[in-house]
Each structure stands twice: as C-alpha cells, then as structure tokens.
C-alpha positions, -999 to 999 in steps of 0.1 A, spaced: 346 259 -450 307 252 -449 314 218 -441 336 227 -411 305 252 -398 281 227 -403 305 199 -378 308 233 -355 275 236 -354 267 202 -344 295 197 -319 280 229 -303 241 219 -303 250 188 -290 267 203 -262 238 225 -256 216 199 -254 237 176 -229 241 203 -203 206 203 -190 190 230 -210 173 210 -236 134 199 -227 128 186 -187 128 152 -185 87 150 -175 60 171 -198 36 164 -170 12 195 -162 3 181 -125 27 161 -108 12 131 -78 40 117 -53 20 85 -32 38 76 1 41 38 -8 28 10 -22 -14 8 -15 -16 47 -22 -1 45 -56 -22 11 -66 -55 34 -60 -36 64 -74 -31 52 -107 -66 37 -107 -85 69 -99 -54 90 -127 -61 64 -153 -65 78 -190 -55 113 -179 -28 130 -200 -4 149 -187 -13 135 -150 20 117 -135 20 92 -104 52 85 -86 55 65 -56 78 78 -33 92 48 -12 89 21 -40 83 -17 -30 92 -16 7 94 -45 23 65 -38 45 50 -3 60 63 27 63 65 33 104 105 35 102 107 50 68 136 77 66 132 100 38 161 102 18 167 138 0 157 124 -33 125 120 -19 126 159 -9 138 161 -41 107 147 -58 83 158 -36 96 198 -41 84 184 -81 47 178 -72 15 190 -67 -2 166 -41 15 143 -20 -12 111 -10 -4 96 22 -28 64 40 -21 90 74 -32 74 107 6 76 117 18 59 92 43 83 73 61 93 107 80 114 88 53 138 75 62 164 99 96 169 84 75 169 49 49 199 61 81 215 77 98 217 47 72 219 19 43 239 40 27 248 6 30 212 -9 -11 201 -8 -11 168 13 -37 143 7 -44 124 38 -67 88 26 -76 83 64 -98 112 66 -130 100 86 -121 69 91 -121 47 127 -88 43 136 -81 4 157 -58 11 187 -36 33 166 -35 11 141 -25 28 103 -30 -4 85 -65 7 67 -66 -5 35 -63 -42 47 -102 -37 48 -117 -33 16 -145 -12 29 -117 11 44 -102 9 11 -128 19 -9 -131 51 15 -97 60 12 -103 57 -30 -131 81 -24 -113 108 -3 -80 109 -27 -104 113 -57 -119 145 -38 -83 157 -23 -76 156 -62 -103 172 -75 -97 201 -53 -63 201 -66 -66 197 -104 -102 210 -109 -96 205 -152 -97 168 -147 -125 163 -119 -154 146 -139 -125 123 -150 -114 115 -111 -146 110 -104 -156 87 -128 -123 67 -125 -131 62 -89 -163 50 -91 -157 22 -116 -128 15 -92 -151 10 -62 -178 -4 -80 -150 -35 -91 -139 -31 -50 -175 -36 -39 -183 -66 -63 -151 -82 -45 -161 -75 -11 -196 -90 -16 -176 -122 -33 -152 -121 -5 -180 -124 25 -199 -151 2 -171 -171 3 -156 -160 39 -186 -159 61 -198 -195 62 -161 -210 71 -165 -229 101 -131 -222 120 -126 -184 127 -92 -178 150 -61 -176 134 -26 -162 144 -6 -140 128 27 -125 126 25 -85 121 -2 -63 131 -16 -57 97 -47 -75 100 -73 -61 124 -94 -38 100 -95 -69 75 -103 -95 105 -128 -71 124 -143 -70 83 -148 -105 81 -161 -117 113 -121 -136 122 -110 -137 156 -71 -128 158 -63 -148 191 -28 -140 188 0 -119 170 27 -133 172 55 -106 161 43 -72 163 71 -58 150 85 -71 113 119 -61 115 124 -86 149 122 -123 158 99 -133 187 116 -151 219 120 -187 230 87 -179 253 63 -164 229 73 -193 207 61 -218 235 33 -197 245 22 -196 210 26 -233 208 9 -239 237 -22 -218 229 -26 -239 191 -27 -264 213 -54 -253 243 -72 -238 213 -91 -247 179 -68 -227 160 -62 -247 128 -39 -221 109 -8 -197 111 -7 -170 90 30 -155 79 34 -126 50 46 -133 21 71 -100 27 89 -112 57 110 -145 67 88 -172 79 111 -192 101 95 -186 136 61 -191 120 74 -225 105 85 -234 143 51 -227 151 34 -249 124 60 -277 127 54 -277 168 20 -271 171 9 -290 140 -12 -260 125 -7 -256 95 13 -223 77 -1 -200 51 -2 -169 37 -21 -138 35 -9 -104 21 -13 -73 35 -9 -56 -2 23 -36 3 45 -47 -23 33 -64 -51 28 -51 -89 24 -23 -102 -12 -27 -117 -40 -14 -116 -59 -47 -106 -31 -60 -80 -49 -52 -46 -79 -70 -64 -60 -97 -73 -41 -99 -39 -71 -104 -23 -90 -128 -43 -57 -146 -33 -64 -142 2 -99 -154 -1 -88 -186 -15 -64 -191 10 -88 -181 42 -115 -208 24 -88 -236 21 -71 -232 57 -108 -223 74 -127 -248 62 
C-alpha cells in the first residue's frame, strides 16, 4: 500500500510540475529586450557580470535593418516580459509606435538621443564615435531604470568605450593616409562611417537591400568607375552581390566587402572585431 502512495505521489508531482506551475522559466530580477543586432552587442557589454540582469534581442540576426521589420506577437509577447526596451531610434524601429501604443508603461531606451541625424539616415552606429554615444546614453537609460546596479553600468561602459576609442584612434592611423578616397556602395549604411573617416561616397548604388538596381544604374554606375578614380566597390557581406560583381567585372574595379555590423556573433567583441575587419579591407582596396 505505501508503495502504491509513494508511485501516486510521484505520478501526481510530476503532473504538477509539467502544467506550468512549477518555477518560471527566467529567475531574472530585470529583464532588457534590444531591437536588433548593434543594440544587443553594446547591451551585453555595458550588462556584463551582472546577476540576475537578462538581455534578449528581439529581432535576432536579420538580414540587414530593421526599416520593414513587422513585429510578430511573440515579440509583444517578450517585450510585455521586460523592463527597458533599447532601440538605435532615428526611424529605425518603424514599428515603435505600435510598441508605445500597446506597452505605454514599458521604459523605452532610445541610443540616438543627441545625436546628428544624416538626411534621415538611422544607420548610427556605423560610426564608432556615434557608437560610443549610443554606449553612453543606454548605460544612463539603464541606470535610471535599475538604479541597484548603476556603479556597475557605468563602469562596464567605460571600459567598453575606452576599447571603442583605442580602435577608432587605430582605425584613423591606418585610414587617413590612404591615397584613394571615393568608393561606391550598395545600401545606404555608410554615411556616418564615411563622413568619420574623411571617404567620399560618390555613388550608392542600391538604396534599398531588398531590390536589384536597373539596366541604367548598372551602366551609369559603370560609366562613372570609368569617368572617375574610383578603384573599389563595396557590397555587404548580408546581401547578394551579383549586381555589384557586374559592376566590378564591367568597370574593372575591384569588389570588396565592408560590414555594416548587423548580423554577426553574438560577442561581446564582434563590432570591434567587425571593424578591425573593415580597416584591413579599406587599407588593402585604398591604397
């Protein structure tokens, strides 16, 4: 008979425990949702070494921005879960309306605050100067929000934008002298990083990543390369590169690659590393 409780018992606990009552899934005390990819790679740098601090990233590794993201009800989902909510801002979640609508009390951390914004341009944290702003203002938006762990916000952010700053000085060492400074590119992610380093963007070739450009911007493009001294084409590593080969192959520039940093690891150090990559690419196709 004590034997058969004992099985009873079990069968029942286990039942108990299965139906959702048992412990929540997270023991996180303060819960931070990041719009997409750059917000969560300073996110995690500014939360590092903070128990019971959680960083999720919303819209995962996108293929590039966010301009025709559509939230999905998970995402409302997750977001009715946390605390802060870190956007870049400049018009680049266009669905943060529907967010503030929905969630007014949900404490929104918007990176672009007092920043210049290029022609309605959101993509900010292409500059590292930018960058290191944006690390700055989501380190206060965060220490408004979880006073408890502010001396640690802090100091995770300034050993962040100290290892920024060293980068930036390497990057403008190694940048500035390069003779040739035009290039074309193929999205419009690279103003605040050209207008940074002293580069000339003479053309962009496909404003728009999710379309291909026509027969005539192909020729014109060709054409220009050719009028011009432009010695390089740069394509993203996130989108297809076949017009930008058309242009290399007709034109004879030559293709490369720089990254915007929107998808990439999830490191701490992979927008450091994504653009010491770039640097080595700008000196070898500048020179």
């Amino acid at each position: 008979m004590k034997r058969l409780l004992s099985v009873l018992f079990a069968v029942l606990f286990s039942c108990f425990c299965a139906s959702g009552c048992a412990a929540p899934q997270s023991d996180a005390s303060f819960r931070i949702v990041t719009s997409f990819y750059p917000m969560y790679i300073m996110t995690i740098n500014i939360t590092d070494g903070i128990d019971g601090v959680q960083v999720d990233n919303m819209a995962g590794q996108q293929t590039g921005c966010l301009h025709d993201y559509q939230l999905q009800s998970s995402d409302m989902k997750n977001l009715e879960q946390a605390d802060v909510f870190v956007i870049n801002g400049a018009g680049m979640e266009s669905f943060l309306d529907k967010v503030t609508e929905q969630l007014p009390d949900l404490t929104v951390v918007d990176s672009s605050q007092g920043l210049e914004v290029l022609d309605d341009n959101s993509h900010l944290w292409v500059s590292i100067s930018n960058y290191i702003q944006q690390v700055g203002t989501i380190a206060d938006g965060l220490c408004a929000a979880d006073p408890e762990h502010a001396e640690i916000y802090r100091a995770n952010a300034q050993a962040y934008q100290e290892k920024l700053e060293s980068l930036r000085d390497e990057m403008h060492q190694a940048i500035d002298p390069l003779p040739n400074r035009q290039i074309i590119t193929f999205h419009e992610a690279f103003p605040y990083f050209a207008e940074e380093f002293g580069l000339e963007i003479v053309r962009v070739v496909n404003r728009e990543p999710d379309s291909q450009p026509s027969a005539k911007e192909l020729a014109d493009t060709i054409r220009l390369i050719e009028e011009t001294d432009v010695k390089a084409v740069f394509a993203e590593p996130q989108y297809p590169e076949s017009a930008a080969n058309i242009i290399a192959e007709e034109s004879g520039a030559t293709l490369y690659f720089l990254d915007p940093c929107v998808t990439g690891e999830e490191t701490k150090d992979a927008y450091l590393d994504a653009m010491r990559k770039n640097m080595e690419v700008l000196e070898e196709a500048l020179s």
